[in-house]
C-alpha positions in Angstrom: -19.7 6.9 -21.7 -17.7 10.0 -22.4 -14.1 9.9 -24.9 -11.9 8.8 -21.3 -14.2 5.9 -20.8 -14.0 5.1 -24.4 -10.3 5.1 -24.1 -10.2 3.0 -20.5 -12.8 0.5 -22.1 -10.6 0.0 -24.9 -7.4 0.1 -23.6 -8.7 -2.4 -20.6 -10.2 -4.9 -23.4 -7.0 -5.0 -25.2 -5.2 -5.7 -22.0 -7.1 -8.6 -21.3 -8.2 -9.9 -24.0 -12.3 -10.4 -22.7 -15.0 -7.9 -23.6 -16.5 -9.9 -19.7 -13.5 -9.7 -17.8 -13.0 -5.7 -18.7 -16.4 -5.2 -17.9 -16.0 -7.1 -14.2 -12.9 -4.8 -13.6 -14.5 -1.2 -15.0 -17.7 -2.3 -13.3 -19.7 -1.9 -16.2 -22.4 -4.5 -18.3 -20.1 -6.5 -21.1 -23.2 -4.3 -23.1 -22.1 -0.8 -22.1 -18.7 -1.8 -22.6 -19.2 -3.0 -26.2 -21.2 -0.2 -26.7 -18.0 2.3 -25.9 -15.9 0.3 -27.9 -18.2 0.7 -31.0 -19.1 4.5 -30.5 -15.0 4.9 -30.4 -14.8 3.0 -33.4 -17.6 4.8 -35.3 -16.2 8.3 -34.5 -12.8 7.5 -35.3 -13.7 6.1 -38.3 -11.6 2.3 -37.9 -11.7 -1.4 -36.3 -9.7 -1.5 -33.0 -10.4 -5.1 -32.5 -10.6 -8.1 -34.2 -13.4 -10.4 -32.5 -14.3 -14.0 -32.6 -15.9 -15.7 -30.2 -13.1 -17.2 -28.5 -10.7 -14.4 -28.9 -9.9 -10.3 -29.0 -6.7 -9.2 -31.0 -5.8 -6.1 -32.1 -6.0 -4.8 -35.2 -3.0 -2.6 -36.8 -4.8 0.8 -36.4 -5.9 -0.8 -32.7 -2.0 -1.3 -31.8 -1.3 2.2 -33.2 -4.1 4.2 -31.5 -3.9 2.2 -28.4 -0.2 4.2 -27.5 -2.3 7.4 -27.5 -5.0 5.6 -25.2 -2.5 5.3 -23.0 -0.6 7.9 -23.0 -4.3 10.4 -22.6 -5.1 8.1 -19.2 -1.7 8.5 -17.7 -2.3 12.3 -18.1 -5.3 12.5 -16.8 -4.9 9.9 -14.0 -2.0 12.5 -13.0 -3.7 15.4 -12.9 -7.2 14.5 -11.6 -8.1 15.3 -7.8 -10.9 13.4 -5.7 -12.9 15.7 -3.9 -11.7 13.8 -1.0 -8.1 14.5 -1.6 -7.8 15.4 2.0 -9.2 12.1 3.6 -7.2 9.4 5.0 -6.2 6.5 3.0 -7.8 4.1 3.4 -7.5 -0.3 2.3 -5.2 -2.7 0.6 -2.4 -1.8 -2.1 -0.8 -5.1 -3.9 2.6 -4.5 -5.5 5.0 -6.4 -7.4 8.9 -6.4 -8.2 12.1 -8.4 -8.8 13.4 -9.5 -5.4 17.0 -8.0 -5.0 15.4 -4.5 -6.8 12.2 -4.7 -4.4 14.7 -5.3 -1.4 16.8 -2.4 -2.0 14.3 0.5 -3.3 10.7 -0.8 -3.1 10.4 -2.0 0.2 11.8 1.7 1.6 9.2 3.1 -0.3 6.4 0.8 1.1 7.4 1.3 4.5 7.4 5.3 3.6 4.0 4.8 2.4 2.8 3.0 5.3 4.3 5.1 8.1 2.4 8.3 6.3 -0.7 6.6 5.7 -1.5 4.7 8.9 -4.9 2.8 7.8 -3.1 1.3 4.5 -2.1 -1.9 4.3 0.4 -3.3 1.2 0.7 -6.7 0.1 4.2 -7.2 -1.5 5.2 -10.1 -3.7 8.8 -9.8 -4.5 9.4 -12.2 -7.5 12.1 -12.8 -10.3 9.5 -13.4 -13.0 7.0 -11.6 -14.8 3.3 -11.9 -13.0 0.1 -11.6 -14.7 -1.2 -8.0 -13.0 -5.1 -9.3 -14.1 -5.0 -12.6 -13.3 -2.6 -11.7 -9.5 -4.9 -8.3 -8.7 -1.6 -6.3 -8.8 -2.0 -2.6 -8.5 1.6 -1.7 -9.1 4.6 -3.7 -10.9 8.6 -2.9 -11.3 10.0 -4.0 -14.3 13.2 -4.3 -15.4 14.3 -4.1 -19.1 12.6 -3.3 -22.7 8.9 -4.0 -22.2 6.9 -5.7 -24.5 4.1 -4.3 -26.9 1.2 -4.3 -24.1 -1.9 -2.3 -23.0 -0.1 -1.9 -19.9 0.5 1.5 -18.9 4.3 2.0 -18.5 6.1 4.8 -16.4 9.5 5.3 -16.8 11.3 6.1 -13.4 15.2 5.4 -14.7 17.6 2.8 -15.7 20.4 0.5 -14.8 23.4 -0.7 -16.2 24.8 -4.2 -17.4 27.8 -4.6 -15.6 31.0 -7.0 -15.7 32.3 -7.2 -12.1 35.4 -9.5 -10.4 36.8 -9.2 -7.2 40.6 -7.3 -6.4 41.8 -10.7 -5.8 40.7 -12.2 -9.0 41.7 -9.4 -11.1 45.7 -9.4 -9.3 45.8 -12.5 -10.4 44.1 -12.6 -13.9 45.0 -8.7 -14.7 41.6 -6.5 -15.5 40.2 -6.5 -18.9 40.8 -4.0 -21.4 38.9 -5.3 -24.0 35.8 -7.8 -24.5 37.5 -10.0 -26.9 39.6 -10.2 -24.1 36.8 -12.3 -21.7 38.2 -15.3 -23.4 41.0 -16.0 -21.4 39.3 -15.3 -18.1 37.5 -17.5 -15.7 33.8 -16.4 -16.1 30.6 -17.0 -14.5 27.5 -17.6 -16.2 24.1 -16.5 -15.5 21.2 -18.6 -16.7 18.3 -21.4 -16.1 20.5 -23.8 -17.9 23.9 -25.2 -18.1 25.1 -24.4 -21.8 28.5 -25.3 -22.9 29.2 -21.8 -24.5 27.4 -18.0 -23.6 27.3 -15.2 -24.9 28.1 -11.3 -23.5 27.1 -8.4 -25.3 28.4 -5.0 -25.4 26.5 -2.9 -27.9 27.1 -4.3 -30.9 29.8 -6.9 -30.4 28.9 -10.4 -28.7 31.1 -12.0 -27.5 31.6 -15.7 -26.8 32.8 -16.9 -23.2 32.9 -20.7 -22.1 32.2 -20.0 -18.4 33.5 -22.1 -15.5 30.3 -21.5 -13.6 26.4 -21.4 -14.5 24.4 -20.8 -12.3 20.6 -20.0 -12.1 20.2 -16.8 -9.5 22.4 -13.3 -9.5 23.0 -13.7 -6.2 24.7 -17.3 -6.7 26.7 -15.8 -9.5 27.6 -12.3 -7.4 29.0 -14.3 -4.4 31.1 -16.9 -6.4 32.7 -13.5 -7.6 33.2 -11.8 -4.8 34.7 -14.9 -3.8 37.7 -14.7 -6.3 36.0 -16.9 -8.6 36.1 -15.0 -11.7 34.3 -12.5 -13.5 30.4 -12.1 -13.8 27.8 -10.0 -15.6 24.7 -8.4 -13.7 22.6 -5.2 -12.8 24.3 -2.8 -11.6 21.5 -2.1 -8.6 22.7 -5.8 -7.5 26.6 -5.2 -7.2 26.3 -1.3 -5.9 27.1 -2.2 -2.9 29.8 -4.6 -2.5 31.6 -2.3 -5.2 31.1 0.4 -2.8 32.5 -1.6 -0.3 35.3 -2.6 -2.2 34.8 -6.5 -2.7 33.8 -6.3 -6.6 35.3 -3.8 -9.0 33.7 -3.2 -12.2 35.6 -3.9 -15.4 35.1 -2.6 -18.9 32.9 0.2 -18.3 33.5 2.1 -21.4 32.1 -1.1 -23.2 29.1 -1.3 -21.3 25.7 -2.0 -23.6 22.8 1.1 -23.3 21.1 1.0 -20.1 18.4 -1.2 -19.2 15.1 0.9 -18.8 13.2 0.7 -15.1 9.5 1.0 -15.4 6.0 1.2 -13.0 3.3 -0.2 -15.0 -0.4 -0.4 -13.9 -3.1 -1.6 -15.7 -5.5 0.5 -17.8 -9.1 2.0 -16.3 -9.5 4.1 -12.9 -7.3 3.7 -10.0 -7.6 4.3 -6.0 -6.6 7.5 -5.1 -4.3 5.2 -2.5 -2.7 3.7 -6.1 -2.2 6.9 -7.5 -0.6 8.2 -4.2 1.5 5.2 -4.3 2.7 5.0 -7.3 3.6 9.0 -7.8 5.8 8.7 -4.3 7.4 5.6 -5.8 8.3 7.0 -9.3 9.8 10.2 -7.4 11.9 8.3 -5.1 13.3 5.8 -8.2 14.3 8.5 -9.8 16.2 10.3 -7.2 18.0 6.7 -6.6 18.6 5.4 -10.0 19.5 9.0 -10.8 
């Protein structure tokens, strides 16, 4: 194998963890792969991985030179041409995202896709939880928020922000806040998988403690009890745009606002369709343009 092999080898074992099952996806012997690993090894001069035989880990220098892996395959994925660049597309692209986000932006983009590229077909699991790309065959994902240390590789396409929205009713009523401390004497509604007593909101630094009214377990339960005149409720921004545009939720405490939460395509590592790199560069340039 030549270095970019090395690299996808390596950066496809670290992924998943399985010299077998990173052989099975590069379509190469578990023997030519370990072979790549160690030549990349020997010429670099370091262990990459820690082996046993019930487990593949990392080792500090494998973590460290696994970034520049990454980074050298995205590049070059980017910039390389098939010599049948002009061909039809041709089979079946798998992609995943979080529901409301992959209602609003991915599925225009999948349908853009499709109506260009007539013998494609996409499957498209729209999900509010984090999916196993190996174990689902997903060719594409959306995530939203800081991602993890992974052998992933990551794409960032733009941001969103954390927002604190209440409908014009609610706020003639309760006055808008001016302050986050001030969230204590307002009606809130809670966002999470259980039903604490107490939450807590950040905004950059400060955290603030708010005994909501209201917990509920989906976005959209907590966006429609405020546009409802409920109270006030924290979410993505990409989920409220619309009924603020509309003017049934207003957004409160802007200039408090925590950074923005990072947007990202990730793929796994090792050669893609040219239908997957097709896809994914017309999906990164139309995030950006919308998340702006």
């Amino acid at each position: 194998m030549d270095r970019l092999e090395e690299w996808r080898a390596f950066a496809t074992v670290a992924s998943l963890k399985s010299f077998s099952q990173a052989a099975r996806r590069l379509g190469r012997s578990p023997q030519a792969v370990t072979r790549a690993i160690a030549a990349l090894e020997t010429r670099l001069g370091t262990r990459l991985l820690h082996r046993t035989t019930r487990s593949v880990s990392l080792t500090s220098d494998g973590e460290r030179y696994l970034e520049r892996s990454k980074r050298a395959i995205a590049e070059v994925d980017a910039l390389e041409v098939p010599v049948d660049a002009h061909a039809p597309l041709r089979g079946t692209l798998s992609v995943t995202a979080p529901v409301l986000f992959g209602q609003l932006h991915v599925m225009p983009i999948v349908t853009a896709f499709l109506a260009t590229h007539e013998q494609m077909s996409v499957k498209v699991a729209l999900l509010d939880r984090v999916v196993s790309l190996a174990d689902e065959g997903i060719d594409l994902a959306v995530r939203i928020g800081e991602l993890p240390d992974s052998a992933l590789i990551a794409r960032h396409v733009g941001d969103v922000r954390t927002v604190v929205v209440a409908s014009p009713d609610y706020l003639e009523r309760a006055g808008t806040p001016r302050m986050p401390e001030t969230l204590t004497r307002h009606v809130c509604i809670s966002l999470s998988a259980t039903t604490p007593v107490s939450d807590r909101w950040t905004f950059g630094k400060r955290s603030i403690a708010v005994a909501p009214r209201l917990v509920v377990n989906t976005a959209q339960a907590a966006i429609d009890a405020a546009a409802e005149g409920l109270g006030l409720t924290r979410v993505l921004s990409y989920q409220v745009d619309r009924l603020v545009a509309a003017g049934k939720l207003k957004v409160v405490l802007a200039s408090h606002e925590p950074r923005p939460v990072p947007v990202h395509l990730v793929h796994l590592p090792g050669a893609r369709s040219r239908a997957a790199i097709t896809f994914a560069e017309l999906a990164a340039t139309t995030l950006r343009k919308r998340l702006g």
